[in-house]
PDB file of N, CA, C and O in Angstrom:
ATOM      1  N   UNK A   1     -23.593  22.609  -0.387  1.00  0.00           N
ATOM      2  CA  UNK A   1     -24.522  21.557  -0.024  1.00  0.00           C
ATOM      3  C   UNK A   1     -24.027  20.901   1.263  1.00  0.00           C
ATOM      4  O   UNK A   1     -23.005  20.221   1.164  1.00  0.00           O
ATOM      5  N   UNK A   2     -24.547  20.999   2.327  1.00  0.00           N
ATOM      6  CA  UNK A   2     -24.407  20.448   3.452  1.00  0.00           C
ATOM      7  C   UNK A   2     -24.886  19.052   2.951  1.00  0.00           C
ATOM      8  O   UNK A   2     -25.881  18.751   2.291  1.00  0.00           O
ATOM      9  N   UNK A   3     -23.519  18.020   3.644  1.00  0.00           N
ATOM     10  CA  UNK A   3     -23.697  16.116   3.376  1.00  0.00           C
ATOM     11  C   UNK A   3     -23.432  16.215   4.628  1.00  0.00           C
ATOM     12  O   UNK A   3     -23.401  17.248   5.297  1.00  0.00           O
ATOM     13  N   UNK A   4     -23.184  14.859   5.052  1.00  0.00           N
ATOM     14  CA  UNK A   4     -22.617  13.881   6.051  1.00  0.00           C
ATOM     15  C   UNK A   4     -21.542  12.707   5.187  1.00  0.00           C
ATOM     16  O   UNK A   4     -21.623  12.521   3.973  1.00  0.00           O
ATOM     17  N   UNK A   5     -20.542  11.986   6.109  1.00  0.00           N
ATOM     18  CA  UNK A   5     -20.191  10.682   5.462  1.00  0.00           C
ATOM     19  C   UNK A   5     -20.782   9.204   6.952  1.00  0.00           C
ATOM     20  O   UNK A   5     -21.080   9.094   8.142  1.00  0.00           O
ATOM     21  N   UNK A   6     -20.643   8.578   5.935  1.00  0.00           N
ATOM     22  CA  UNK A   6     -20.771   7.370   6.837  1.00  0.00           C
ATOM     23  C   UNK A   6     -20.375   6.247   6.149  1.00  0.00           C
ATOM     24  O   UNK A   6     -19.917   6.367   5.013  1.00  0.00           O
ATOM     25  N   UNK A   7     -20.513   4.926   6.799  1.00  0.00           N
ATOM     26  CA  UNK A   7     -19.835   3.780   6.522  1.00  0.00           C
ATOM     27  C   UNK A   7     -18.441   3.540   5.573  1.00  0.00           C
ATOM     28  O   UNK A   7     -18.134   2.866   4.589  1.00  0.00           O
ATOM     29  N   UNK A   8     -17.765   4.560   6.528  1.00  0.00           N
ATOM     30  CA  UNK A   8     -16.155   5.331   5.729  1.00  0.00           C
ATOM     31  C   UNK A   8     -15.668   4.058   5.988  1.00  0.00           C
ATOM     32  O   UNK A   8     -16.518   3.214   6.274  1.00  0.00           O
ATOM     33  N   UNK A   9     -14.237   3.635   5.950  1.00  0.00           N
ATOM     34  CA  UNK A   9     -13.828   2.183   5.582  1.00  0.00           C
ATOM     35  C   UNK A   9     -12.358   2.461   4.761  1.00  0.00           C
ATOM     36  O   UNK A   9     -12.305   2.690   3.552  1.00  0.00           O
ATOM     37  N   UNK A  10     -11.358   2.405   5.530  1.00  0.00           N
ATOM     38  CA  UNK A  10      -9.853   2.495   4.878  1.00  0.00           C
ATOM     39  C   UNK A  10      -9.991   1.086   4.486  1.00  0.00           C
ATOM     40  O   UNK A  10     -10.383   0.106   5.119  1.00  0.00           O
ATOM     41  N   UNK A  11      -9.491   1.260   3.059  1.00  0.00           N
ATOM     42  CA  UNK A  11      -9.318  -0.038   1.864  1.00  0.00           C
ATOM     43  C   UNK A  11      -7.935  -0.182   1.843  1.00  0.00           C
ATOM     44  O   UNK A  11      -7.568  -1.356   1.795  1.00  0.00           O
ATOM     45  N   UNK A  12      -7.538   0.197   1.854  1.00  0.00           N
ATOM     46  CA  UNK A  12      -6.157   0.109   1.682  1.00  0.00           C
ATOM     47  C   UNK A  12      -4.988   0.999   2.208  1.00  0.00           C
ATOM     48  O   UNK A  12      -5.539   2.096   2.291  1.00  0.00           O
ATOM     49  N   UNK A  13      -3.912   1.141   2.544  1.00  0.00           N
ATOM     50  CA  UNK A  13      -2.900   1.716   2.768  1.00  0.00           C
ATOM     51  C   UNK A  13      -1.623   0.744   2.397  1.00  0.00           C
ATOM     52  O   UNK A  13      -1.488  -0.479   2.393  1.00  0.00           O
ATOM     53  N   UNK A  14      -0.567   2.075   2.024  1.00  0.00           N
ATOM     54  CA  UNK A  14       0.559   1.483   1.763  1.00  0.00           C
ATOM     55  C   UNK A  14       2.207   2.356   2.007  1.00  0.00           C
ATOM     56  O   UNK A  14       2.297   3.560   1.767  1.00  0.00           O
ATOM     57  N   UNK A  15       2.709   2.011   2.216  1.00  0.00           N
ATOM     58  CA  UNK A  15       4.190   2.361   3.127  1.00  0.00           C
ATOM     59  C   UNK A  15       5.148   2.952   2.093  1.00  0.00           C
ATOM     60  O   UNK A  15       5.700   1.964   1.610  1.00  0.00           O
ATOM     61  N   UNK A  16       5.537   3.828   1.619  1.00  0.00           N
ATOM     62  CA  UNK A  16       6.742   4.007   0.464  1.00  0.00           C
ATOM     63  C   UNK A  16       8.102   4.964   1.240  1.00  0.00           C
ATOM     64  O   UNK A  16       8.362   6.099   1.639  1.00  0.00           O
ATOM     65  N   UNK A  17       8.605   3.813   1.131  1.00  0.00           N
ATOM     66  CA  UNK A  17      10.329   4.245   1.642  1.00  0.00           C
ATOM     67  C   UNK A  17      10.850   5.224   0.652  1.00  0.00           C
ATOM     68  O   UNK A  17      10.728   5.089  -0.566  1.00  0.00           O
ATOM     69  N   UNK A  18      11.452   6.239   1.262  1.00  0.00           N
ATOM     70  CA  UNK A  18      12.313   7.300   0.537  1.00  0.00           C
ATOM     71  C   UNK A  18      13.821   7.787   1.406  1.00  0.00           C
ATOM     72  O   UNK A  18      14.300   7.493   2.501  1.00  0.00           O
ATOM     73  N   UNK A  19      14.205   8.609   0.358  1.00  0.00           N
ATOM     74  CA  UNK A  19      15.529   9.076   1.217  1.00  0.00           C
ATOM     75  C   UNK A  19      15.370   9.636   2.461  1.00  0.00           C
ATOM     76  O   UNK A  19      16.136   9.584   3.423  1.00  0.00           O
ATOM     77  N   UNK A  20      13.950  10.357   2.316  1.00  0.00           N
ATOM     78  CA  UNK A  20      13.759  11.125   3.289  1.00  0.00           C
ATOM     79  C   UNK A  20      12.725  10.867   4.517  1.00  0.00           C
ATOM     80  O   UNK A  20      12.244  11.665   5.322  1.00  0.00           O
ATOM     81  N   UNK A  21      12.561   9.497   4.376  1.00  0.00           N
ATOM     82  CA  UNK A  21      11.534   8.983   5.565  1.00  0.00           C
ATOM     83  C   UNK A  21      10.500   8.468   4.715  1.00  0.00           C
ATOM     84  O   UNK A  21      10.519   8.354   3.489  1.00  0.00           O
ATOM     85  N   UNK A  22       9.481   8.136   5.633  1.00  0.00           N
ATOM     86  CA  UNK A  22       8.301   7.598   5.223  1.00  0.00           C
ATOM     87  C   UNK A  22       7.179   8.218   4.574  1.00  0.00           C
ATOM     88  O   UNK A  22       6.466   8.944   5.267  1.00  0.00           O
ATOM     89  N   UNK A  23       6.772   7.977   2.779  1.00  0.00           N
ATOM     90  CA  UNK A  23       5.549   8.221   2.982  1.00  0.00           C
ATOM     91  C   UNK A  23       3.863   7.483   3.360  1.00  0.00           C
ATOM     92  O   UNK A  23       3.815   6.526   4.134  1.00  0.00           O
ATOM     93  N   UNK A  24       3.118   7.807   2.998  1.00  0.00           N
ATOM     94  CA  UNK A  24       1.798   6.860   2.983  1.00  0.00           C
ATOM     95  C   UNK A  24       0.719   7.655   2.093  1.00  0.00           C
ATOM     96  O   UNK A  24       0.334   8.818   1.964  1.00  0.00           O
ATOM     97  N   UNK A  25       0.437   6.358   1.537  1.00  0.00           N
ATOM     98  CA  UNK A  25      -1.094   5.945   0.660  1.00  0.00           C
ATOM     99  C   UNK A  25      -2.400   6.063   1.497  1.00  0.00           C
ATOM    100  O   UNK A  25      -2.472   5.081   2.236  1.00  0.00           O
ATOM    101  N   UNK A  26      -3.093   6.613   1.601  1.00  0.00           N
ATOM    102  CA  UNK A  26      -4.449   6.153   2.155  1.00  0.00           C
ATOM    103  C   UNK A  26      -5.251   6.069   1.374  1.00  0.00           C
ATOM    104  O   UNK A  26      -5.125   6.960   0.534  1.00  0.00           O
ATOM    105  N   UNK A  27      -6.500   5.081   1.098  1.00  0.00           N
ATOM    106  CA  UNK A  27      -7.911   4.867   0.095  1.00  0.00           C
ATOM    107  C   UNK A  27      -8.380   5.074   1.419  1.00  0.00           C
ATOM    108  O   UNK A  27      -7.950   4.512   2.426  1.00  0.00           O
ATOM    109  N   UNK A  28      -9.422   6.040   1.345  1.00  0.00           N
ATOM    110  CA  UNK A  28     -10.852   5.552   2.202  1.00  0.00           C
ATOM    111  C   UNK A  28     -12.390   5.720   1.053  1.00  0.00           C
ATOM    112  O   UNK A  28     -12.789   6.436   0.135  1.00  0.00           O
ATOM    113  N   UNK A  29     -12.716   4.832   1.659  1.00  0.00           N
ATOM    114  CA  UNK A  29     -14.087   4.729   1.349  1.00  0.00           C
ATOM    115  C   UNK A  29     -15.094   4.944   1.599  1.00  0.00           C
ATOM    116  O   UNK A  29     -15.308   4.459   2.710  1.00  0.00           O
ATOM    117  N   UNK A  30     -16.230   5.584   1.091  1.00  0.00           N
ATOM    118  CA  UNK A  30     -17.109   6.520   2.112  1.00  0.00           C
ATOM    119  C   UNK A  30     -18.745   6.220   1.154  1.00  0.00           C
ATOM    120  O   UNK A  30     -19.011   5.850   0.010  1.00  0.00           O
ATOM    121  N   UNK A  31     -19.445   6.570   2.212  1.00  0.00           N
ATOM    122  CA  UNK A  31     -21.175   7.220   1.461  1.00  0.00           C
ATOM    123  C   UNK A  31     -21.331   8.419   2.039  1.00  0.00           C
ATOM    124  O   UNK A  31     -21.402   8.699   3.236  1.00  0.00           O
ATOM    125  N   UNK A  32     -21.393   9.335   0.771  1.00  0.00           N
ATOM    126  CA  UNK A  32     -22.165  10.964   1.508  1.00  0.00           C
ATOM    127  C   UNK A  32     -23.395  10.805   1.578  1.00  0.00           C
ATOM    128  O   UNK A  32     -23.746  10.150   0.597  1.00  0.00           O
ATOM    129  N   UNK A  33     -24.316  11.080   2.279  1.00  0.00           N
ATOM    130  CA  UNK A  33     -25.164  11.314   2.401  1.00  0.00           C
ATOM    131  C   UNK A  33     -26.406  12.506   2.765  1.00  0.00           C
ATOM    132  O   UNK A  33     -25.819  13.585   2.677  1.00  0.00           O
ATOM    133  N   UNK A  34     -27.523  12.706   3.047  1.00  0.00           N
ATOM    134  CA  UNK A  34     -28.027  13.949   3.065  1.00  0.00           C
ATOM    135  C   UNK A  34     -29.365  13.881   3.803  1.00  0.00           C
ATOM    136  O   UNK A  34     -30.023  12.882   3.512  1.00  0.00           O
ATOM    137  N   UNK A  35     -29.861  14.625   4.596  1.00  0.00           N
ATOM    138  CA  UNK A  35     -31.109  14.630   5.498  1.00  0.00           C
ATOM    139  C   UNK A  35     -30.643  13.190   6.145  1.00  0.00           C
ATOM    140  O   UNK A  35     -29.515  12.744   5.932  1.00  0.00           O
ATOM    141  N   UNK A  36     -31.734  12.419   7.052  1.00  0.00           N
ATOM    142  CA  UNK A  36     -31.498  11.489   7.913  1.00  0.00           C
ATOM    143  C   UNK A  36     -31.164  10.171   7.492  1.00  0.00           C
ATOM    144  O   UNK A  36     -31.916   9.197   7.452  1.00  0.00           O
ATOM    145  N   UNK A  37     -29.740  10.251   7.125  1.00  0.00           N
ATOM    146  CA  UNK A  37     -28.963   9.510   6.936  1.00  0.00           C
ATOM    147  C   UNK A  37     -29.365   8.667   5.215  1.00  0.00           C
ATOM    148  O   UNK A  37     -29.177   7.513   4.831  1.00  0.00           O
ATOM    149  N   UNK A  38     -29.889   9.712   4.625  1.00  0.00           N
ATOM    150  CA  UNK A  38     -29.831   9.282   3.101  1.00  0.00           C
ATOM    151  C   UNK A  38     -28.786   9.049   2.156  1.00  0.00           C
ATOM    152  O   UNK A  38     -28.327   9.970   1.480  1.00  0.00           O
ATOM    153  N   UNK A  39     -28.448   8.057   2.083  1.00  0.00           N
ATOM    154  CA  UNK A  39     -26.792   8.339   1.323  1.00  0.00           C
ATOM    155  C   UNK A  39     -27.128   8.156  -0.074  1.00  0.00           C
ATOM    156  O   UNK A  39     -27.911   7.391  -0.637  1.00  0.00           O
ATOM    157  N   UNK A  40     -25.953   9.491  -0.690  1.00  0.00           N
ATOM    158  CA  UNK A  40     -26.002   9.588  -2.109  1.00  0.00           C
ATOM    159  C   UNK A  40     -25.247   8.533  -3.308  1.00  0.00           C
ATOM    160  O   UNK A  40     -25.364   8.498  -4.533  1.00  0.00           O
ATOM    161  N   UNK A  41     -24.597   7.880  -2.541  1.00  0.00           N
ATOM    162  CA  UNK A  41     -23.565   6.696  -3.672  1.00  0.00           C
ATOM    163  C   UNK A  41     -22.498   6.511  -2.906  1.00  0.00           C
ATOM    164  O   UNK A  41     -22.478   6.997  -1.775  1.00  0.00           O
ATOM    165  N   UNK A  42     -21.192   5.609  -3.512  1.00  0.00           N
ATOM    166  CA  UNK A  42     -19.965   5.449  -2.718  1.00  0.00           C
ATOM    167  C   UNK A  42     -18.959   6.331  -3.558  1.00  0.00           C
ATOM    168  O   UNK A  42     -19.100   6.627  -4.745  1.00  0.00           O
ATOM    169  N   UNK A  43     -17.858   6.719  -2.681  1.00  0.00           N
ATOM    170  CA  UNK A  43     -16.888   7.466  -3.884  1.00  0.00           C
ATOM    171  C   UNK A  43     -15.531   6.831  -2.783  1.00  0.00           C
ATOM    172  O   UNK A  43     -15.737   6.287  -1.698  1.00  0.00           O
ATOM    173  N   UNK A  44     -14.500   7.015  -3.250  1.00  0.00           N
ATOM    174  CA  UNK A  44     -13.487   6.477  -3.061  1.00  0.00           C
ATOM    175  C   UNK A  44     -12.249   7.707  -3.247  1.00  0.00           C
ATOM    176  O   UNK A  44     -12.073   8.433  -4.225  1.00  0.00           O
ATOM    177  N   UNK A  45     -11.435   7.660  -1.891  1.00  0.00           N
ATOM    178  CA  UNK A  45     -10.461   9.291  -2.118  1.00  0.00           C
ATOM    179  C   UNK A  45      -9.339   8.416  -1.457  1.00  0.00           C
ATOM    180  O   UNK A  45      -9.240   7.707  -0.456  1.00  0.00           O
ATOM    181  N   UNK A  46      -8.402   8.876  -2.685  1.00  0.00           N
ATOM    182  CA  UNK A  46      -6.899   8.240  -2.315  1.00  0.00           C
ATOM    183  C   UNK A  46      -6.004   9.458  -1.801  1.00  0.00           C
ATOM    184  O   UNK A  46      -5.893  10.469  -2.495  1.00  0.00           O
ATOM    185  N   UNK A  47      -5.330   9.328  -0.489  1.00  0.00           N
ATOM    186  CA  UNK A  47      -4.328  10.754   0.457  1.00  0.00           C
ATOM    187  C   UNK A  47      -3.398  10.158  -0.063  1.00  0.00           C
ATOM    188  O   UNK A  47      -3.402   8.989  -0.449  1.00  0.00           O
ATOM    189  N   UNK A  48      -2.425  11.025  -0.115  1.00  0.00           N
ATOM    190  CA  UNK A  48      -1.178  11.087   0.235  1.00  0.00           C
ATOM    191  C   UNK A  48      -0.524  11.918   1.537  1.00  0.00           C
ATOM    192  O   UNK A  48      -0.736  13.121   1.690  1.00  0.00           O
ATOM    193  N   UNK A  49       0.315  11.105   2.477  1.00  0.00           N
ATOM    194  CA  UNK A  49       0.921  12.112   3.412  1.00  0.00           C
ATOM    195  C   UNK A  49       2.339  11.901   3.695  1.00  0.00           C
ATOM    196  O   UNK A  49       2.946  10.911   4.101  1.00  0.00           O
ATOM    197  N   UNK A  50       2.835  13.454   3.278  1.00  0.00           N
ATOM    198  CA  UNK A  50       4.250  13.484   3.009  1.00  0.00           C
ATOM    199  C   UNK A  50       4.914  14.346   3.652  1.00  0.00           C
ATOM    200  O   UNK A  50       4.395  15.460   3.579  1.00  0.00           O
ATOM    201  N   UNK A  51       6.106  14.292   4.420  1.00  0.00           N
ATOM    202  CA  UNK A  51       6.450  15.590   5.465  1.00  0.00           C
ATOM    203  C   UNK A  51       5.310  15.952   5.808  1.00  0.00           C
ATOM    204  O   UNK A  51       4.816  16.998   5.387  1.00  0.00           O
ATOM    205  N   UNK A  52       4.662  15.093   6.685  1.00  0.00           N
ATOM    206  CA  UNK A  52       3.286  15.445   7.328  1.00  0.00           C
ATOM    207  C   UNK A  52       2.378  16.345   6.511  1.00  0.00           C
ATOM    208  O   UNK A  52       1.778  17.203   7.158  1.00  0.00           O
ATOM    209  N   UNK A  53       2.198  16.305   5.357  1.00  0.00           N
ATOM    210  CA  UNK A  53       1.238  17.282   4.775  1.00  0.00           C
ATOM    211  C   UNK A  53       0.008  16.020   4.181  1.00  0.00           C
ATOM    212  O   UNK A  53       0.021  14.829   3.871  1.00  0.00           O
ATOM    213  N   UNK A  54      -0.491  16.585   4.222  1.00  0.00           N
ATOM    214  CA  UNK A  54      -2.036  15.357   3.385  1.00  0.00           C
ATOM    215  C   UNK A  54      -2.330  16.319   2.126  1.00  0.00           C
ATOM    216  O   UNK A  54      -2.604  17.519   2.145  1.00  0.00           O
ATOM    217  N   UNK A  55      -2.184  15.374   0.932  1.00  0.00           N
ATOM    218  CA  UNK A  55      -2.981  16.083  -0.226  1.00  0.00           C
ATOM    219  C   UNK A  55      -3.771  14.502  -0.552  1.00  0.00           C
ATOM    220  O   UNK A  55      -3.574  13.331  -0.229  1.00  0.00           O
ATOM    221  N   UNK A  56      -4.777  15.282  -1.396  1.00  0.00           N
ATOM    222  CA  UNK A  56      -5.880  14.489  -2.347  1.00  0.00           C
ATOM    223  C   UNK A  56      -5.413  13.925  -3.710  1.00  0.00           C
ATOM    224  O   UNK A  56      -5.978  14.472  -4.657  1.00  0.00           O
ATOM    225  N   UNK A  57      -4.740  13.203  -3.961  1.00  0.00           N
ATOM    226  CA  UNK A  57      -4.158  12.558  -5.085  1.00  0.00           C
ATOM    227  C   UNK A  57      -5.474  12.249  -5.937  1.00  0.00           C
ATOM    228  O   UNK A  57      -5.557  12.869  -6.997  1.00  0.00           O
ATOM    229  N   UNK A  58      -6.602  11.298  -5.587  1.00  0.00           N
ATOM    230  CA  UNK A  58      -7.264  11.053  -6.353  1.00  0.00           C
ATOM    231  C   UNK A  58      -8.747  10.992  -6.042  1.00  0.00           C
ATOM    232  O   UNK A  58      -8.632  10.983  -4.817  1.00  0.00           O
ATOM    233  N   UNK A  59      -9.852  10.951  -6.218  1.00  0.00           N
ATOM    234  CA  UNK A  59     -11.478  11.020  -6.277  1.00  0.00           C
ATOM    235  C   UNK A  59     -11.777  10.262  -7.540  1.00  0.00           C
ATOM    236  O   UNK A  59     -11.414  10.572  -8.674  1.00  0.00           O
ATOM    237  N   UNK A  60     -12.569   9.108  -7.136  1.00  0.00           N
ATOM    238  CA  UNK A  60     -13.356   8.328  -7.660  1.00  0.00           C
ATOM    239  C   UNK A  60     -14.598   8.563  -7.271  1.00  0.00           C
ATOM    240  O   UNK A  60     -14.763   9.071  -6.161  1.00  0.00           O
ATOM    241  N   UNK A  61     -15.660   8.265  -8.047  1.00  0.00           N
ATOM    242  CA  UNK A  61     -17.183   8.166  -7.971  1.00  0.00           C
ATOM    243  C   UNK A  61     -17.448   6.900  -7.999  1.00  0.00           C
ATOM    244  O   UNK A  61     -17.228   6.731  -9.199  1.00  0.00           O
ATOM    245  N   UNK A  62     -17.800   5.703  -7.553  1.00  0.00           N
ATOM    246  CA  UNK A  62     -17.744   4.546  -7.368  1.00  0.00           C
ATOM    247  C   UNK A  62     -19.117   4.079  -8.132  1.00  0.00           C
ATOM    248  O   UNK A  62     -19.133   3.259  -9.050  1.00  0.00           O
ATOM    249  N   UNK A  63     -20.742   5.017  -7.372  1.00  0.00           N
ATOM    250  CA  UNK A  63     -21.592   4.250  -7.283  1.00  0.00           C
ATOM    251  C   UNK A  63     -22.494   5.517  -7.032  1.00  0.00           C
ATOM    252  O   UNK A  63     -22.138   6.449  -6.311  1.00  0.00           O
ATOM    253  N   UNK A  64     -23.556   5.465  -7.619  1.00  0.00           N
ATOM    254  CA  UNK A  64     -24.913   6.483  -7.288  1.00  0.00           C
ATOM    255  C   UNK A  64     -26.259   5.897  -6.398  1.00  0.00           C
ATOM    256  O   UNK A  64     -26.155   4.691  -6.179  1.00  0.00           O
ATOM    257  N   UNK A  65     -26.846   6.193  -6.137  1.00  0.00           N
ATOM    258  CA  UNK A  65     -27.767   5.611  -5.612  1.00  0.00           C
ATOM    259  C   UNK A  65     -29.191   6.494  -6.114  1.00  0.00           C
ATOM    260  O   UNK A  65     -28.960   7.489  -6.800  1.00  0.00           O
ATOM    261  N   UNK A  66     -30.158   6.284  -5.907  1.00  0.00           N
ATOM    262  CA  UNK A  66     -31.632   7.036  -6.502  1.00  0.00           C
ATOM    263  C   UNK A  66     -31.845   8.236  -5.434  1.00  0.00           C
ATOM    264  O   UNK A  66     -32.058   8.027  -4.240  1.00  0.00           O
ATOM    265  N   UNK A  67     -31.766   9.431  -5.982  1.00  0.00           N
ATOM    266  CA  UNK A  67     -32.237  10.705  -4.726  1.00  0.00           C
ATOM    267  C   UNK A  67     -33.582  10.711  -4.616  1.00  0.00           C
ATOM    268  O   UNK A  67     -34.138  10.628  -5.711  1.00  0.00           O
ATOM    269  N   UNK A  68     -34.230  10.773  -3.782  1.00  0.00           N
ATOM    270  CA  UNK A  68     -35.526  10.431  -2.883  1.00  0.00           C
ATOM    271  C   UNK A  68     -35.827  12.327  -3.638  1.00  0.00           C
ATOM    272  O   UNK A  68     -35.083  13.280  -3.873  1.00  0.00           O
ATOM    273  N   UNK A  69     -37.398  12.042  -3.785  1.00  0.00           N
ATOM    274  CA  UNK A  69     -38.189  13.428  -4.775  1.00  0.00           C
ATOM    275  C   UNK A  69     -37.930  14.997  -3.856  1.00  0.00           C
ATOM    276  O   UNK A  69     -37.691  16.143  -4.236  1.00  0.00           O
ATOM    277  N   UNK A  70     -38.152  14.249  -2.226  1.00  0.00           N
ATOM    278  CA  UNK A  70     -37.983  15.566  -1.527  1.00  0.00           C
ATOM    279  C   UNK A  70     -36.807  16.023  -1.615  1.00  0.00           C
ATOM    280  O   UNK A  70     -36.708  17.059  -0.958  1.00  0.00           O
ATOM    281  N   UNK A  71     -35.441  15.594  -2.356  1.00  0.00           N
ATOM    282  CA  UNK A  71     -34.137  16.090  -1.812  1.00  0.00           C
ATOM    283  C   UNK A  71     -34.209  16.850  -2.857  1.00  0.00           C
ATOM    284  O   UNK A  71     -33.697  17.958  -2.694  1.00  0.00           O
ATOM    285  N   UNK A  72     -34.860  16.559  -4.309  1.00  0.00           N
ATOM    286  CA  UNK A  72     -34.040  17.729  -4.948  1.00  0.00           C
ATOM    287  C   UNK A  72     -34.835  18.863  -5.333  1.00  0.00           C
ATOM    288  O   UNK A  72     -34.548  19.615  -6.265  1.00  0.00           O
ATOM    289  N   UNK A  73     -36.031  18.982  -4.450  1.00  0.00           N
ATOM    290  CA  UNK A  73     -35.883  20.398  -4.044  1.00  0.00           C
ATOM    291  C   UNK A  73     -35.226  21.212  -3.152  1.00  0.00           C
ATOM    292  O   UNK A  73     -35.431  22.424  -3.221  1.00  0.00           O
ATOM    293  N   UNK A  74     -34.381  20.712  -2.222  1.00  0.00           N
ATOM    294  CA  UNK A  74     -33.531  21.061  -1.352  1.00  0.00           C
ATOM    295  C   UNK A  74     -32.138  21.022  -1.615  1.00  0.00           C
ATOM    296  O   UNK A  74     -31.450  21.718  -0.869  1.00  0.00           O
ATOM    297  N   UNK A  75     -31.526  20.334  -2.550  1.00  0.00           N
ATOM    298  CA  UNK A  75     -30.490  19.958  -3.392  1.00  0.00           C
ATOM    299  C   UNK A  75     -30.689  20.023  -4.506  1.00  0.00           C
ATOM    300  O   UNK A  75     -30.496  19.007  -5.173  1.00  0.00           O
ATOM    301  N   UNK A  76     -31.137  21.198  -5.133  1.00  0.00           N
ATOM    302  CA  UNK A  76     -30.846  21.062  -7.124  1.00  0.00           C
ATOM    303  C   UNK A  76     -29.689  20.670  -7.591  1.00  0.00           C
ATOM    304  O   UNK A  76     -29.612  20.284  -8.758  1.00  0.00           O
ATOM    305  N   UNK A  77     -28.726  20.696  -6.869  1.00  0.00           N
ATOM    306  CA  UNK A  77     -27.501  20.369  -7.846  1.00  0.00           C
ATOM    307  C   UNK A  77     -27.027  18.879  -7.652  1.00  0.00           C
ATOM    308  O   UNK A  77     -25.868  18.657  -8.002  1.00  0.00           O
ATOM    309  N   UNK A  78     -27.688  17.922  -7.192  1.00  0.00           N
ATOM    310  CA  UNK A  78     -27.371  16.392  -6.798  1.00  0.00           C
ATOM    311  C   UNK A  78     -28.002  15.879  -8.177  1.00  0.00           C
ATOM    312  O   UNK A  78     -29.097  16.278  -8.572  1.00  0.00           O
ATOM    313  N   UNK A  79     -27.405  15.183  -8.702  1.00  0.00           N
ATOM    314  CA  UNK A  79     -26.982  14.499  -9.925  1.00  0.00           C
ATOM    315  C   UNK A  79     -27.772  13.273 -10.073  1.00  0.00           C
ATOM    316  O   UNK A  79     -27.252  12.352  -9.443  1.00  0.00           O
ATOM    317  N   UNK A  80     -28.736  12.974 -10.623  1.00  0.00           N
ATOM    318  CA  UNK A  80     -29.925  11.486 -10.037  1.00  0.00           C
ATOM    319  C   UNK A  80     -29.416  10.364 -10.515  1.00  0.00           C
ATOM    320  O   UNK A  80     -28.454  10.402 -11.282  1.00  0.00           O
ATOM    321  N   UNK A  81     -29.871   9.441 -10.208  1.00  0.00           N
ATOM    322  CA  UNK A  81     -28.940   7.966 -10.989  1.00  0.00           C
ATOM    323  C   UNK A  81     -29.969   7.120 -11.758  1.00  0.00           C
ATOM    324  O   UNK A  81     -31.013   6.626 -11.334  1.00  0.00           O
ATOM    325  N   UNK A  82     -29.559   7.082 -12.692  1.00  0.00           N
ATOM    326  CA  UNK A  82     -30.604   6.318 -13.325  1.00  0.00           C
ATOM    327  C   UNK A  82     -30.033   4.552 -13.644  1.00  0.00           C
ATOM    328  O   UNK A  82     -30.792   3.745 -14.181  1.00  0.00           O
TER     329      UNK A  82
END
């Protein structure tokens, strides 16, 4: 499924001292969205970056929003919010 993000938004970050240097926390906050600038809900993805590597520690689903009738014939697999 081709999205977009928008009104992304770092919530937070945080600094953790180790033997071996620095790591970091990142939250960002995002809306995917779909066709001209329809966004599907908020979700929330916590990084980790360690010896310069980035992994995905965590994915939250925050918030849904109502999919408009034309998307899900173009998107069957988008999830509706009731």
């Amino acid at each position: 499924m081709p999205w977009q993000l928008e009104q992304d938004q770092i919530t937070n970050t945080k600094m953790i001292y180790t033997t071996k240097g620095l790591d970091f926390i990142v939250k960002l906050k995002v809306q995917p969205f779909v066709g001209a600038h329809d966004p599907l809900g908020t979700d929330l993805f916590t990084f980790k970056i360690k010896d310069g590597k980035i992994t995905l520690e965590k994915y939250e689903h925050l918030e849904s929003f109502p999919i408009r009738p034309h998307f899900k014939k173009y998107y069957p697999n988008l999830k509706p919010s009731y």
